[in-house]
N, C-alpha and C positions, 0 to 999 in steps of 0.2 A: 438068602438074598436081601433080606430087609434088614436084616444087621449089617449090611456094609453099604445101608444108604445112609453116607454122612451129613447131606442134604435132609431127607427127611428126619433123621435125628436132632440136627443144628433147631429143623422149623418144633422140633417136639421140647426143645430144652426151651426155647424162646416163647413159646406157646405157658410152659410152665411157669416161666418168671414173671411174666406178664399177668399170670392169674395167681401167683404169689404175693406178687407187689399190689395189686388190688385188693388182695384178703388183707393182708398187713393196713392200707387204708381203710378199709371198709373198717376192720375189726377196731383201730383206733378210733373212727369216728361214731363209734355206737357206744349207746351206755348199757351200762353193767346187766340189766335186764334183755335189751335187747340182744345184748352177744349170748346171754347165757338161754335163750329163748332159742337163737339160731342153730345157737350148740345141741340143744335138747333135740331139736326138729332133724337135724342132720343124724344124730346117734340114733333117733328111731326111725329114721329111714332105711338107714341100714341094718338095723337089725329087724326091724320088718321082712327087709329085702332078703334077711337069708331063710326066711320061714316061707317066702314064698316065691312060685315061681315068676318068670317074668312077666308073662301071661297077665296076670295075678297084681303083680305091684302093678304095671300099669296103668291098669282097670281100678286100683283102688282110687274110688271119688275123693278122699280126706288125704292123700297123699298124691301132692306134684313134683313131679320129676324133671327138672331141665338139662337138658345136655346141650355141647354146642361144637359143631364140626371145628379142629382146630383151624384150617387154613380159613375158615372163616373169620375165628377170633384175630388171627392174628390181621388178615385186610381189615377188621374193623381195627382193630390198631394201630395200624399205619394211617387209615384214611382218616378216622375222629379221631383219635387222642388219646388221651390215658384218662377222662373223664368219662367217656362214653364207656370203654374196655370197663370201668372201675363199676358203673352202673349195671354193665351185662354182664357180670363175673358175679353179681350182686344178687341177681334175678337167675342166673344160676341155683346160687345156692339159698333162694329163697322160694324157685320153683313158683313163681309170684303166675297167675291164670292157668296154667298148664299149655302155656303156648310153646309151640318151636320155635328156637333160638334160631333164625335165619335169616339169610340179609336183611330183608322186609322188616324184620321184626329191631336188627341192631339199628337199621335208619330210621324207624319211630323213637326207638331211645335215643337217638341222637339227634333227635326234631326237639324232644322234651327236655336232654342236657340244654341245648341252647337256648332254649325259651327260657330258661329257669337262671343263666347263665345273663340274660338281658335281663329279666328283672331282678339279679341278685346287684348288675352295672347300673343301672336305674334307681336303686336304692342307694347305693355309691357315692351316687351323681348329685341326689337329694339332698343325702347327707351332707357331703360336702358345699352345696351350697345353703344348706341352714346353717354350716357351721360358720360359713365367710359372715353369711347377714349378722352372722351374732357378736361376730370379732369386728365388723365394720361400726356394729353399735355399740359398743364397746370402744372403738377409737373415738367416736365420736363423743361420747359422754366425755371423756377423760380429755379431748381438746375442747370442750365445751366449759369442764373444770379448769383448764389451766391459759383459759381466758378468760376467766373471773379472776385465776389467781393475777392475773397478769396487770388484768384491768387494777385490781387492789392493789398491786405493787405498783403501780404507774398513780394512781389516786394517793395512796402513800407519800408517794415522792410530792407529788403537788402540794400536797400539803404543808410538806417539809417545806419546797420551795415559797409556798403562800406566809408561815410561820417564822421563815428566814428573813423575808422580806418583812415582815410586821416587827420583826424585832430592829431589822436594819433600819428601820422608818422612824421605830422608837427612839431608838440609840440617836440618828440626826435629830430629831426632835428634841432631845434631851439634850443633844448636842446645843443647838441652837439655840434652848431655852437658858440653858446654863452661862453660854456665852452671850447674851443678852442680859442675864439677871446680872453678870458679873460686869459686863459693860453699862448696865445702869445704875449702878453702884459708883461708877467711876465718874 
């Protein structure tokens, strides 16, 4: 009978991709100790698990266990996101308090994704505005330099103008004096 429920096979493939696609995240986002720490704790869980019964594993203090009802994971997927799923697929396989994995438990993970989620936007936010104050002062310097240069370029030219004029004052002067010296001769 349970082999030819296409529906509850459809929610067991989607249930698996979903906690595929999250290990494929998790595992790129960990460094090389961490993964191989996770890898180590997983292989001896299991082979723990076949020396003992289940009685047995449970009850072991140094070994936690999480599991998680699929139709559960998969409402937490629909309802949080693939942030939340990607945290409790996480705590899964890190067995993190020995809590049950139950709704109760994924809406606290997803109390803490969003908290962590505002302050990761908050630091965004800071960012980006240190970065504006820093590029505003920065335009400013640089119109501050290029109203000196301006001002020197405009003092320049007066100069020119002032120099132009003292030579043309010369020149009539010279003018004048020459044609006087030359008409007092006469």
């Amino acid at each position: 009978e349970s082999f030819y429920d296409t529906t509850k096979w459809r929610r067991i493939v989607e249930a698996e991709e979903i906690v595929c696609n999250a290990c494929k995240e998790i595992c790129l986002d960990l460094r090389e100790e961490e993964m191989m720490g996770l890898l180590a704790e997983g292989y001896a869980k299991k082979a723990i698990k076949e020396d003992l019964d289940e009685y047995e594993f449970r009850n072991a203090m140094y070994l936690e266990h999480a599991t998680v009802n699929r139709q559960t994971l998969l409402d937490a997927h629909r309802k949080h996101g693939k942030e939340v799923t990607k945290e409790v697929v996480k705590q899964m396989l890190l067995g993190k308090k020995g809590e049950e994995i139950d709704k109760r438990y994924i809406d606290k993970v997803a109390d803490i994704v969003r908290e962590k989620r505002r302050v990761r936007e908050r630091m965004i936010e800071e960012s980006m505005r240190e970065l504006l104050r820093d590029e505003e002062k920065t335009k400013s310097k640089k119109k501050g330099k290029k109203k000196k240069k301006r001002k020197g370029v405009s003092e320049t030219k007066e100069e020119e103008k002032k120099e132009g004029e003292t030579e043309e004052v010369e020149k009539r002067e010279e003018a004048e004096t020459s044609s006087v010296e030359v008409g007092g001769a006469r």
